[in-house]
VMD Tcl script that draws the C-alpha trace (Angstrom):
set ca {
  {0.00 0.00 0.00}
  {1.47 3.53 -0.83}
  {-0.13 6.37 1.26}
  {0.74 10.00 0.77}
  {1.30 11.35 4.43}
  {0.04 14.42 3.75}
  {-3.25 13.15 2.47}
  {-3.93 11.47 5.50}
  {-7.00 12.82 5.97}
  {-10.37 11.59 7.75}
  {-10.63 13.09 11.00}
  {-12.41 12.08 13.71}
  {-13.90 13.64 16.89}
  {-14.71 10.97 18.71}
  {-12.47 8.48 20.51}
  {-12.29 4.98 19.83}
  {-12.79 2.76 16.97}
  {-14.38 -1.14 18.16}
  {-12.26 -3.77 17.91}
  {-12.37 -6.26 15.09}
  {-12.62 -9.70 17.37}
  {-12.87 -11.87 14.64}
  {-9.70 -10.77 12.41}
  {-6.21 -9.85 13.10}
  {-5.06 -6.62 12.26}
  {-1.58 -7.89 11.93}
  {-2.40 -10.74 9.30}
  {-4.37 -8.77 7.42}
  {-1.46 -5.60 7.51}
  {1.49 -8.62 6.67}
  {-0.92 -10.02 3.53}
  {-1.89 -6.71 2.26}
  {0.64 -3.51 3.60}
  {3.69 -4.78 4.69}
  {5.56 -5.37 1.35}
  {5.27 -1.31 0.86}
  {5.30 -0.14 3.93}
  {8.47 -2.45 5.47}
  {10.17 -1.54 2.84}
  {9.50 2.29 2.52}
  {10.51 4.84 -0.48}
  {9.96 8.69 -0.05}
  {6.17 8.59 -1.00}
  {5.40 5.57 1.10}
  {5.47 5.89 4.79}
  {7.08 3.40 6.78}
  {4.96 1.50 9.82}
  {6.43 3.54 12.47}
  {5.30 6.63 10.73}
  {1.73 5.07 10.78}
  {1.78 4.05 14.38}
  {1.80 7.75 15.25}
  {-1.47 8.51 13.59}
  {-4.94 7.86 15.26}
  {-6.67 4.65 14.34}
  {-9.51 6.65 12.92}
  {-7.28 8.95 10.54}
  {-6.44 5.42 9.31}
  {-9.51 4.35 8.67}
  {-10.75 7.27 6.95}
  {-8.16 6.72 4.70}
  {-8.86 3.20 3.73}
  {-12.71 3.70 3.65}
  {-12.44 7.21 1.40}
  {-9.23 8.33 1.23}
  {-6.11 8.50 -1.41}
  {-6.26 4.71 -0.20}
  {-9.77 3.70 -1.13}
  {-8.66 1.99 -4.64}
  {-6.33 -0.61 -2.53}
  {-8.33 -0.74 0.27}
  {-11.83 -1.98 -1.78}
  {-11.08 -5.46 -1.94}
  {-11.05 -5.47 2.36}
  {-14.42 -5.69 4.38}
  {-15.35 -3.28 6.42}
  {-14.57 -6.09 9.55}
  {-10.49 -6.32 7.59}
  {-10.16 -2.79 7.28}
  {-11.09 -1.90 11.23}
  {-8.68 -4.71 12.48}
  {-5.85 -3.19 10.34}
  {-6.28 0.20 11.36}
  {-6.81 -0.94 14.93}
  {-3.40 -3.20 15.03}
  {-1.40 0.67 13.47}
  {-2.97 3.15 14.66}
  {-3.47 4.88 18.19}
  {-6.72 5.12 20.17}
  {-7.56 8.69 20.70}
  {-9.42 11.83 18.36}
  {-8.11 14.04 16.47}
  {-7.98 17.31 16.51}
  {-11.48 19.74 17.28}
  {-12.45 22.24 15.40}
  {-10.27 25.49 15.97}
  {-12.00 27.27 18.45}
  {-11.89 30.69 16.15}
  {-13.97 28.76 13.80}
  {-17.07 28.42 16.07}
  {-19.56 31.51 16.26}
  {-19.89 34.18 18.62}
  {-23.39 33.24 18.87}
  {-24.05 29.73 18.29}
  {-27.75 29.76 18.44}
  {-29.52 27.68 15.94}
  {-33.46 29.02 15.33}
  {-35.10 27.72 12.76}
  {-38.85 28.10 13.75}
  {-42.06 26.76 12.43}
  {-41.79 27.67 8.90}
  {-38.30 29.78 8.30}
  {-38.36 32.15 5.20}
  {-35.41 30.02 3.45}
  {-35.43 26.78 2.94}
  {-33.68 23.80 1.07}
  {-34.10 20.87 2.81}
  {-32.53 18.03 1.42}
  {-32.23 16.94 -1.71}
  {-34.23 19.38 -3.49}
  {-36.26 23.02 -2.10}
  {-39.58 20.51 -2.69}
  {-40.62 17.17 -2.93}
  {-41.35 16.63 -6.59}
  {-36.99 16.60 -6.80}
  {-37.43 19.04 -9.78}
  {-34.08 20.94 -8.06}
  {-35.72 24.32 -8.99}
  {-36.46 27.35 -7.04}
  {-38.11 30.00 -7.63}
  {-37.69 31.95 -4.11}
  {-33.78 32.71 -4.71}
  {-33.17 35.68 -4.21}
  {-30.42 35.60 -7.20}
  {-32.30 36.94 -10.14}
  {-30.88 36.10 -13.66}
  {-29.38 39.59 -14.24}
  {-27.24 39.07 -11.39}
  {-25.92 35.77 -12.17}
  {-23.28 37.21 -13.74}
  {-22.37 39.30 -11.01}
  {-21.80 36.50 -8.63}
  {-18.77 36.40 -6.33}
  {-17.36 34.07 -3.27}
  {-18.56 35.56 0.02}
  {-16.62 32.84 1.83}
  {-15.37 29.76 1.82}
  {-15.21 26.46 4.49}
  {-12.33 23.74 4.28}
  {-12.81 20.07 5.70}
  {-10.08 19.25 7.99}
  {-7.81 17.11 6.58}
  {-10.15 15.51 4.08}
  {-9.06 15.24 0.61}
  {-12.96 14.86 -0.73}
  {-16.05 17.68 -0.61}
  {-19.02 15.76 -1.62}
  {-21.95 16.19 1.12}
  {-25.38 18.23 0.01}
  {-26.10 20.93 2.00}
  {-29.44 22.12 3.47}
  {-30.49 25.30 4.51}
  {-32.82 26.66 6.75}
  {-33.12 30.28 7.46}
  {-29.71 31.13 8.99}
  {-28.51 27.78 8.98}
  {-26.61 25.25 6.92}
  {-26.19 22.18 7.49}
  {-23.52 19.87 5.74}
  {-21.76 16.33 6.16}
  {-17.97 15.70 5.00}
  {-15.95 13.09 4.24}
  {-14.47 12.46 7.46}
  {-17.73 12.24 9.12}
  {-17.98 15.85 10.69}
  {-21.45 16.89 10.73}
  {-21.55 20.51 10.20}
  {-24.31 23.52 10.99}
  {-22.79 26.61 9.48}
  {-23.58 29.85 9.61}
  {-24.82 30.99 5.83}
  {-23.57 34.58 6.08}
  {-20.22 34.07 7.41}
  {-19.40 30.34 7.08}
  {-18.59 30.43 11.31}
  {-19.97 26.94 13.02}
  {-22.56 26.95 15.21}
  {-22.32 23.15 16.41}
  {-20.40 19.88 14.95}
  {-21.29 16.47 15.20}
  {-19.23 13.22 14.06}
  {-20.21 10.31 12.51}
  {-19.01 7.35 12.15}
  {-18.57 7.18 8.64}
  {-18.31 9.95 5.60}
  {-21.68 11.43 5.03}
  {-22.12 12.51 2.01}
  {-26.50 12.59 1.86}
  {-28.20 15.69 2.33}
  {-29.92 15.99 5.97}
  {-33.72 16.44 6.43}
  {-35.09 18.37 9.19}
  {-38.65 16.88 10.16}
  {-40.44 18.64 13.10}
  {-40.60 17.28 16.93}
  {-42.41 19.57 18.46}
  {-40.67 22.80 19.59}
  {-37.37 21.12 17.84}
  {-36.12 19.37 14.57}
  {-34.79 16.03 14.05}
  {-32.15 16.18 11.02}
  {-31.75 13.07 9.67}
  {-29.00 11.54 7.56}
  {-26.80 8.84 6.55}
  {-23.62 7.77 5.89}
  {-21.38 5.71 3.76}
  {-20.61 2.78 6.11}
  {-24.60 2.21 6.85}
  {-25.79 4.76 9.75}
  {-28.78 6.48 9.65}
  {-28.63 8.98 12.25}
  {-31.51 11.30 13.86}
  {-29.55 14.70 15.36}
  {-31.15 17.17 17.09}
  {-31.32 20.36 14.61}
  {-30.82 23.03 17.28}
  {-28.54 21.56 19.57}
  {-26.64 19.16 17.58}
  {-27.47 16.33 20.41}
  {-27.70 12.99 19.17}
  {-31.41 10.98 19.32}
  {-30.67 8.15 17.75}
  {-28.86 5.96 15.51}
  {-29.20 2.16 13.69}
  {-28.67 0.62 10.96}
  {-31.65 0.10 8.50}
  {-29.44 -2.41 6.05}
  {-27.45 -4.63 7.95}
  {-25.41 -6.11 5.02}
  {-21.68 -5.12 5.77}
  {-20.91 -3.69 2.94}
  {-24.01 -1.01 2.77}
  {-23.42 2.13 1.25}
  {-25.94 5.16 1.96}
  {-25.76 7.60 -0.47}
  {-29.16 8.99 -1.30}
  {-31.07 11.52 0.63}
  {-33.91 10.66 2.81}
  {-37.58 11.67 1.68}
  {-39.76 12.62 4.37}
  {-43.71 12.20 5.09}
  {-46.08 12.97 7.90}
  {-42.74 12.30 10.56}
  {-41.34 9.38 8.52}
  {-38.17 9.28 6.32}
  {-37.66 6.76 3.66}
  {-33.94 5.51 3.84}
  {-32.47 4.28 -0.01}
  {-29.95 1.74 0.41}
  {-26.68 0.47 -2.07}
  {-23.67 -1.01 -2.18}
  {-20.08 -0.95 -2.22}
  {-20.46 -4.97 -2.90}
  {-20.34 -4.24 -6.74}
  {-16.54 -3.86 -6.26}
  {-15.54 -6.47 -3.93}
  {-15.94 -9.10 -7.10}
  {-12.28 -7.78 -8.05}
  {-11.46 -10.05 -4.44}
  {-10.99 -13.45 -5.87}
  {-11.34 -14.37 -2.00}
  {-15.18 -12.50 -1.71}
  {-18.03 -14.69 -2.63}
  {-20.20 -12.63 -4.83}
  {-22.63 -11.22 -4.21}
  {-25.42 -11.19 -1.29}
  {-26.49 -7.44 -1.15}
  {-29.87 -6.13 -2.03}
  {-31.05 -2.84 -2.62}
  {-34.04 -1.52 -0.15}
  {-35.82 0.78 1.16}
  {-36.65 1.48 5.09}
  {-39.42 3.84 6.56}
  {-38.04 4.49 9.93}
  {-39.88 7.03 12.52}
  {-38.05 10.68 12.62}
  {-38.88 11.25 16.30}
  {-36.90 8.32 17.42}
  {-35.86 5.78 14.22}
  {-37.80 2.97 14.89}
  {-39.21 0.88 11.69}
  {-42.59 1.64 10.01}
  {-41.86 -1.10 6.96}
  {-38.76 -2.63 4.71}
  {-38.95 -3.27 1.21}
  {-36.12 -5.44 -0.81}
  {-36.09 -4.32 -4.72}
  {-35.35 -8.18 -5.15}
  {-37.82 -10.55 -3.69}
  {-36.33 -13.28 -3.30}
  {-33.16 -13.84 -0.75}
  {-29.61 -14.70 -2.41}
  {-29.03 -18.55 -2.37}
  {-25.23 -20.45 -3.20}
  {-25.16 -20.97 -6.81}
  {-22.03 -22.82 -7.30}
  {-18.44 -23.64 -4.77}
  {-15.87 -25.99 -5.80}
  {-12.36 -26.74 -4.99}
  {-11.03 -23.81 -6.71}
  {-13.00 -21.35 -5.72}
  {-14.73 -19.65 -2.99}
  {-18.06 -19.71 -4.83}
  {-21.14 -17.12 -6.21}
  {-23.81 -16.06 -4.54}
  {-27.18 -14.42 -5.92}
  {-29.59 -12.85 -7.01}
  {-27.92 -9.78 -5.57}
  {-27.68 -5.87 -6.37}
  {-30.71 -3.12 -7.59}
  {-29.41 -0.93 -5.02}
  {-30.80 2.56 -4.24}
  {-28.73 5.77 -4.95}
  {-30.78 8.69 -5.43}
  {-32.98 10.56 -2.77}
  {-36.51 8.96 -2.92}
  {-39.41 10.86 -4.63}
  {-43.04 11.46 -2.63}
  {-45.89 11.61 -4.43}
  {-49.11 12.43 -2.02}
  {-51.35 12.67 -3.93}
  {-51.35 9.37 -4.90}
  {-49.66 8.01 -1.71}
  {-46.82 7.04 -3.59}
  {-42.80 6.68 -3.21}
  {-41.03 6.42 -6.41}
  {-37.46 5.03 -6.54}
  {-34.67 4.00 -8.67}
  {-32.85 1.12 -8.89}
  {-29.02 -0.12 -10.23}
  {-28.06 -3.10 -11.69}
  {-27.46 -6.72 -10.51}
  {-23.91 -7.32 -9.32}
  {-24.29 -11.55 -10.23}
  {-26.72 -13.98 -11.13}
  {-29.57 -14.34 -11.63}
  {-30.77 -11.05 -13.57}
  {-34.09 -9.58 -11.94}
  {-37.02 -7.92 -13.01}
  {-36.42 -4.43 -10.87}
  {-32.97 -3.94 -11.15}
  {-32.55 -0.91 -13.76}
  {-35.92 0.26 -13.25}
  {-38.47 2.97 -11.55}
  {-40.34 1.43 -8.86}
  {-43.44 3.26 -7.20}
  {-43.91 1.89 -3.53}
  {-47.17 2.30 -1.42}
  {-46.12 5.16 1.32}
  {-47.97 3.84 4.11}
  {-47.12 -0.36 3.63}
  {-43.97 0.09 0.93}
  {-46.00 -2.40 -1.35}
  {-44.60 -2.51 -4.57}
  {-47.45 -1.35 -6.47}
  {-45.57 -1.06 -10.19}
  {-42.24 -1.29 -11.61}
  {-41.31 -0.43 -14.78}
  {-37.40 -2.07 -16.19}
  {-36.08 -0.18 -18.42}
  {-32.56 -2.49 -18.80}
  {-33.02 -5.86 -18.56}
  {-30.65 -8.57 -18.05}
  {-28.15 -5.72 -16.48}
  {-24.95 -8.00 -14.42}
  {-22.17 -5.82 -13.69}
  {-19.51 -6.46 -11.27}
  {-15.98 -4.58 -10.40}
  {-14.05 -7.94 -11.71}
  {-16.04 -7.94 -15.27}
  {-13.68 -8.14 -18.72}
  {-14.22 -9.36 -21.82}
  {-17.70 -11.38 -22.14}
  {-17.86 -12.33 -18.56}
  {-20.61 -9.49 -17.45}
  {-23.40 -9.43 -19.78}
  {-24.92 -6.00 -18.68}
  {-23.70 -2.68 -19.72}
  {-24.16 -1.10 -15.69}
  {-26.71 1.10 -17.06}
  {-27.72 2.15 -13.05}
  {-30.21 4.67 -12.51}
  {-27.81 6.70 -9.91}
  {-30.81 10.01 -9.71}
  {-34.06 10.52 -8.42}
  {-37.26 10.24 -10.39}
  {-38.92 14.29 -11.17}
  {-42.69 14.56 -10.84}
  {-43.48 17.59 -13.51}
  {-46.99 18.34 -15.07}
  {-47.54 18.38 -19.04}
  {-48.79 21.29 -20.34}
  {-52.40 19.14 -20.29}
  {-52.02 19.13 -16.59}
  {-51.68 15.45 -16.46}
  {-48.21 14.67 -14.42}
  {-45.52 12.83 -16.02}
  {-41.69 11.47 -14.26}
  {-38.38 12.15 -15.53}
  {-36.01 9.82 -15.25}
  {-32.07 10.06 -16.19}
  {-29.82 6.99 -16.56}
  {-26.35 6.06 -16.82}
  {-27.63 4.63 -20.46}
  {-27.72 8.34 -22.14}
  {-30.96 7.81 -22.14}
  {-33.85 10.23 -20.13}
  {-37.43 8.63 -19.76}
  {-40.85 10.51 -19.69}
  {-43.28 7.82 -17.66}
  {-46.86 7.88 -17.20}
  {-48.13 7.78 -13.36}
  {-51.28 6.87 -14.13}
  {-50.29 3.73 -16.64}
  {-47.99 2.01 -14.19}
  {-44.53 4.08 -15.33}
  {-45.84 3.59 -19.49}
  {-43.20 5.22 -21.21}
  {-44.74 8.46 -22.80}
  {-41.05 9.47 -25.33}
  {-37.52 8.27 -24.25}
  {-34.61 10.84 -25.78}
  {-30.81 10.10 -25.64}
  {-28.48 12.78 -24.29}
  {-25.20 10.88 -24.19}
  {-23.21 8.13 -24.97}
  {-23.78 6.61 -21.19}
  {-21.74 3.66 -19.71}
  {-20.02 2.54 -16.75}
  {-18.86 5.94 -16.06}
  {-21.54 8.13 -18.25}
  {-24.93 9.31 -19.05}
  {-26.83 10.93 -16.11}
  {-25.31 10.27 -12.81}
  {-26.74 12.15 -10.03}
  {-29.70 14.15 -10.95}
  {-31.19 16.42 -13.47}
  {-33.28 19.86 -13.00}
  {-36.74 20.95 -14.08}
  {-38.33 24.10 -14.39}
  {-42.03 23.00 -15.83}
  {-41.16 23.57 -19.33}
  {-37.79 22.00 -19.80}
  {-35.90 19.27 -18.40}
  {-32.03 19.93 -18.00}
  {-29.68 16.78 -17.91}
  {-26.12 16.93 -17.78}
  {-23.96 13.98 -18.90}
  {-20.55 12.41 -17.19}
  {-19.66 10.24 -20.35}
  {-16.12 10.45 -18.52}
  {-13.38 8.86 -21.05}
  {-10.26 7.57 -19.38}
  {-6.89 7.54 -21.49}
  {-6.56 3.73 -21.79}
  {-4.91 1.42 -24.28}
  {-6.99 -0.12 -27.07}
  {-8.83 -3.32 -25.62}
  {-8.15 -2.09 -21.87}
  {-11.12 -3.35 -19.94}
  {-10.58 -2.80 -16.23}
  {-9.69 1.12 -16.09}
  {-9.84 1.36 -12.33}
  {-6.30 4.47 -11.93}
  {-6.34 4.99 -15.56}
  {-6.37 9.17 -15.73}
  {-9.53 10.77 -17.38}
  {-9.03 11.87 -20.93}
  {-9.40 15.93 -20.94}
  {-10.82 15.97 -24.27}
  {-13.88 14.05 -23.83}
  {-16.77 13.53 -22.04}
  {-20.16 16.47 -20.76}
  {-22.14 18.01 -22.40}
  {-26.17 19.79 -21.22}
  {-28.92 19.54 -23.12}
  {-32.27 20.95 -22.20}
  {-35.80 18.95 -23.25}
  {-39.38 19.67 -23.85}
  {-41.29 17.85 -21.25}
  {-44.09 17.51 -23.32}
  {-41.99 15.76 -26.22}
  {-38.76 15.09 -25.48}
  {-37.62 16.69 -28.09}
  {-34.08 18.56 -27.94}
  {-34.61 22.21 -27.33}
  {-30.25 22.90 -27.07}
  {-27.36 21.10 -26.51}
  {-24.36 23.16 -24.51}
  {-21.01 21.24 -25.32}
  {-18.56 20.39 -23.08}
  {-15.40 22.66 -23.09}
  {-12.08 20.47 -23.11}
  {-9.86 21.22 -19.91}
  {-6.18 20.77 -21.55}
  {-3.66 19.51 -19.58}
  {-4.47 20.09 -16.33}
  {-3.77 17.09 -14.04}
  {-6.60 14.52 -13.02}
  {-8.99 17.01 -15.41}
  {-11.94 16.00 -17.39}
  {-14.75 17.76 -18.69}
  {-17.38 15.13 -17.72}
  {-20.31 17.25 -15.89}
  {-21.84 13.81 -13.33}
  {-22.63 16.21 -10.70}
  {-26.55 16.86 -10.42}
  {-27.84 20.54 -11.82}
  {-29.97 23.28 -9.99}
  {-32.01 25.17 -11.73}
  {-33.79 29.19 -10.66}
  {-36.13 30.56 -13.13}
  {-33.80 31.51 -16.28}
  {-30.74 29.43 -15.09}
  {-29.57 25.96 -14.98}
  {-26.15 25.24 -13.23}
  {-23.70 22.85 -13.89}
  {-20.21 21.37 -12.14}
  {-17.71 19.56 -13.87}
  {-15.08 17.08 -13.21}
  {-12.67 20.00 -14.30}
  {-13.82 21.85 -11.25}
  {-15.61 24.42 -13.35}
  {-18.94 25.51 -11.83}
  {-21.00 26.93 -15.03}
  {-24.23 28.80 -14.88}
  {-26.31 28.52 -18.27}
  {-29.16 30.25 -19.91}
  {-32.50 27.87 -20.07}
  {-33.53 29.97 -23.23}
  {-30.44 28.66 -25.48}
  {-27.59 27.20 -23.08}
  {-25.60 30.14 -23.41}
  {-22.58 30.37 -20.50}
  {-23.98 33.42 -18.23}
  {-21.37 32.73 -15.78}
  {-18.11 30.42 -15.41}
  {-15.78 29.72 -12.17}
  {-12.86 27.83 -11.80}
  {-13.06 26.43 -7.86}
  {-9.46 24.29 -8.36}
  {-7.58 26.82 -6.34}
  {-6.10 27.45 -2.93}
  {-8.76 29.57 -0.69}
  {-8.65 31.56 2.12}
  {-11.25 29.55 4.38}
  {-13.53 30.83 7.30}
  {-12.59 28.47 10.02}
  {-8.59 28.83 9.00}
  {-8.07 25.38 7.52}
  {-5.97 25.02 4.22}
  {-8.76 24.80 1.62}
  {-8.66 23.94 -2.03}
  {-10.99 23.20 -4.48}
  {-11.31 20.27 -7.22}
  {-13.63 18.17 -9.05}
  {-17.39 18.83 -8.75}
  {-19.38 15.71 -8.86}
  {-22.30 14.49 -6.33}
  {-24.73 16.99 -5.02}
  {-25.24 20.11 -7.40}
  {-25.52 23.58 -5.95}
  {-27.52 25.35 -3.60}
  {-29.65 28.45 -3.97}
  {-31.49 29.60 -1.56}
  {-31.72 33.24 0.31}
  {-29.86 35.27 -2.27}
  {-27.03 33.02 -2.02}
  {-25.42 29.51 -3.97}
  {-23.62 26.78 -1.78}
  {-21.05 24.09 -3.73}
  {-18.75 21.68 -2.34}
  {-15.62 21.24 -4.42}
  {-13.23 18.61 -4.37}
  {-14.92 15.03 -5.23}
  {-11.81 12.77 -6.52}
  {-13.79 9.98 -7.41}
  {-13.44 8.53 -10.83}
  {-9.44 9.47 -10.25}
  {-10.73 13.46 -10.06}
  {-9.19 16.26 -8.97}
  {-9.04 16.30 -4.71}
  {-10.23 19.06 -2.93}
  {-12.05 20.22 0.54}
  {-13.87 23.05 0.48}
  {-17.70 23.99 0.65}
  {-18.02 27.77 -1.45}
  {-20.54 30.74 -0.85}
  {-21.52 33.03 -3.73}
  {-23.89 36.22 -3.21}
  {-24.42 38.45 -6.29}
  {-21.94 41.55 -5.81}
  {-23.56 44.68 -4.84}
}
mol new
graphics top color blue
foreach p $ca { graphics top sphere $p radius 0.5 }
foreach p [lrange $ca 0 end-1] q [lrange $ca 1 end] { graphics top cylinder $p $q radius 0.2 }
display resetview
């Protein structure tokens, strides 16, 4: 393993990590660290040099660090033992205390004036506003108004929410944010136990808030909005190698919890029997977490389908996990959902799909598969996977045709977005392709509506690999290719503009694939790219209104070293006359970073 000291990152508040019973650290550190780190160059650090950082910083790194593309092929039970058997029990460092507000009251009321509360201002997931105060004239004329760095992390990916005065935000080493949105000062921190990078949801309880949220090791967590306080915290997945990454939808006090999986990956472990997971969904209580109802998006359980003498043997049906924030539909009591594809065999009927679940029971009441017969797995070459990995990774929009009958958008990894018909069990109304898609393309985490047009950006991320090169997990994105917006009718389909993607040149780790989900306010659509350009675009013809480069050093409110890189995940922010982005997600190979950004129009 080679680890670059100084992007050690994951910090953790709390104290100490549980034991691993079951595994020894030092087997697993002899089988898969000690021939680099017992034998260390300049760039590798030796094991005394790791015995001097905290067992958490440790971890961090293996779970979503500058050692995640090593550490994948480790369960979550390996990579605790490890970092357990280096590291040293205790936190790390707090929060400078010139960071934290004068006033660290958090009041957000019955109904405060600005709002954006997880992953969209609404729950149709359209990811438009029309209370910003930013008007389109002023887009232009936006500037930073300050900017927050993640301590030690070397990834910005949460989603921030907003209400009133307030912003709330999860990082990649597990701090739990509530910011102040006018100066960026912090009001309280809490730490998870994992990286969180959903958005939080504050649901009422009674003169207080519960904010829930997830992580990426399998917490759901219920904080107290004003205080910070912990209320509760469980698992709804127990698989081990769970992977929360969609927001939570909320209705009448319960959230609705999407599950995946980092299981798709482990398949490159010729010692991992593939594969068990399933994707789900779990309506747990706000007030306290306990479970309303759990429903698999595979019915059936996964069963041994072959072990011999050579091998450690396959498991399934497995996969059709849940990435994107769930949609609510009340007026037909409905949850709609997305699914991903099936990591081994058998191939199901709702993996690939959009799946509308009963809100009160979470009965599947229709599905609607869009990809059949998608298996995809991290070990795939040649013929052996016969699926594409055409995952839905975004949330289902709920818009209304200009009949007034409603109609769902739905973007996939294919290229392709889908029009569906909530009345005719998801019928597909028109279907129009807006990029190449694959593994790594297509629509990855969510498009933008504004009741006339549907805005989807595309990843279709290229990476500069050797003719017949499968596998091209390290291999550095090609700067020339890959983006591209294009704005629909959502009465047709049919293409109203297509923005192209501007090539980045030859800056390091840089591509001009735009996965990160878009925003839209009446007149604008924004866009980040892998490049680490944040682009604001006219919805009349997809002209660039505005255009900033976040891959540089900032000055940051709390004092922390802060740069800025790719911009992939959650989109922007606008709400109260001002636009929140987190800059620095380096998956895919992308450009590192650590910093969450404030923009106000300048007076």
């Amino acid at each position: 393993m080679k680890i670059n000291v100084r992007g050690l990152g994951f910090a953790l508040l709390t104290a100490v990590l549980p034991c691993a019973a079951a595994v020894s650290g030092e087997a697993v550190y002899q089988r898969r660290c000690a021939a680099c780190h017992d034998s260390a160059s300049d760039t590798t650090p030796p094991r005394d040099a790791l015995k001097q950082l905290s067992a958490a910083r440790i971890l961090r790194t293996l779970e979503f660090g500058v050692m995640m593309n090593i550490a994948f092929v480790l369960n979550r039970e390996e990579r605790e033992a490890v970092a357990n058997y280096l590291g040293v029990q205790r936190p790390d460092a707090p929060v400078p205390a010139q960071a934290y507000c004068t006033d660290r009251t958090v009041n957000i009321g019955g109904s405060p004036g600005s709002t954006w509360n997880g992953w969209g201002p609404d729950l149709s997931n359209t990811r438009y506003t029309t209370t910003s105060a930013i008007r389109l004239d002023q887009v232009g004329k936006l500037k930073l108004k300050w900017a927050y760095a993640f301590d030690g992390d070397v990834s910005a990916f949460g989603a921030p929410t907003v209400l009133g005065s307030t912003l709330f935000v999860g990082s990649a080493g597990g701090a739990v944010q509530a910011l102040s949105t006018d100066t960026g000062c912090v009001r309280w921190l809490y730490q998870a136990s994992g990286p969180v990078r959903s958005a939080l949801v504050a649901v009422p309880n009674g003169k207080t808030h519960v904010l829930v949220f997830t992580d990426l090791i399998g917490w759901a967590y219920g904080v107290e909005a004003e205080s910070g306080q912990l209320l509760w915290k469980k698992k709804p997945e127990p698989h081990e190698t769970t992977k929360l990454t969609g927001s939570a939808a909320v209705h009448d006090g319960v959230v609705f919890i999407p599950a995946a999986s980092a299981e798709e990956t482990r398949s490159r472990n010729p010692d991992y029997p593939c594969c068990t997971f399933r994707g789900s969904v779990t309506a747990l209580r706000a007030k306290d977490g306990t479970e309303v109802w759990k429903t698999y998006t595979i019915r059936e359980k996964p069963r041994e389908l072959e072990k011999g003498p050579d091998n450690v043997g396959t498991w399934g049906p497995s996969g059709a996990g849940v990435w994107g924030s769930p949609t609510l539909d009340a007026k037909r009591g409905l949850l709609y959902i997305t699914t991903g594809d099936n990591y081994s065999t058998p191939a199901t009927d709702m993996s690939d799909s959009v799946l509308a679940l009963d809100i009160k029971t979470g009965r599947i009441v229709w599905s609607n598969q869009v990809t059949p017969g998608d298996i995809f797995g991290g070990a795939c070459s040649g013929g052996k996977c016969p699926g594409p990995d055409y995952d839905f990774g975004s949330s289902v929009l709920i818009e209304k045709l200009p009949d007034g009958r409603d109609v769902l958008l739905a973007g996939q990894k294919s290229g392709v977005v889908y029009a569906l018909d909530p009345e005719h069990k998801g019928a597909i109304l028109w279907q129009t392709r807006v990029g190449k898609g694959g593994t790594n393309g297509g629509v990855q985490w969510g498009m933008a509506s504004d009741g006339q047009q549907v805005y989807a950006a595309v990843s279709d991320l290229v990476r500069k690999a050797p003719p017949g090169t499968v596998i091209q997990v390290g291999l550095p994105p090609d700067p020339t290719q890959g983006g591209g917006l294009t704005a629909l009718k959502i009465s047709s389909g049919e293409k109203v503009w297509y923005a192209a993607p501007q090539p980045c040149g030859s800056t390091p780790k840089c591509s001009p694939a735009q996965p990160a989900a878009v925003t839209a306010i009446p007149g604008v659509v924004f866009s980040g790219s892998d490049d680490g350009h944040l682009r604001a675009y006219a919805t009349e013809d997809g002209r660039v209104l505005w255009d900033f480069d976040t891959v540089r050093e900032f000055q940051t409110a709390n004092g922390v070293r802060g740069k800025g890189g790719s911009l992939d995940g959650a989109g922007p922010v606008l709400v109260g006359g001002m636009l929140f982005v987190n800059s620095g997600y380096a998956r895919n190979g992308g450009i590192a970073g650590n910093v969450l950004l404030a923009f106000a129009p300048e007076e």
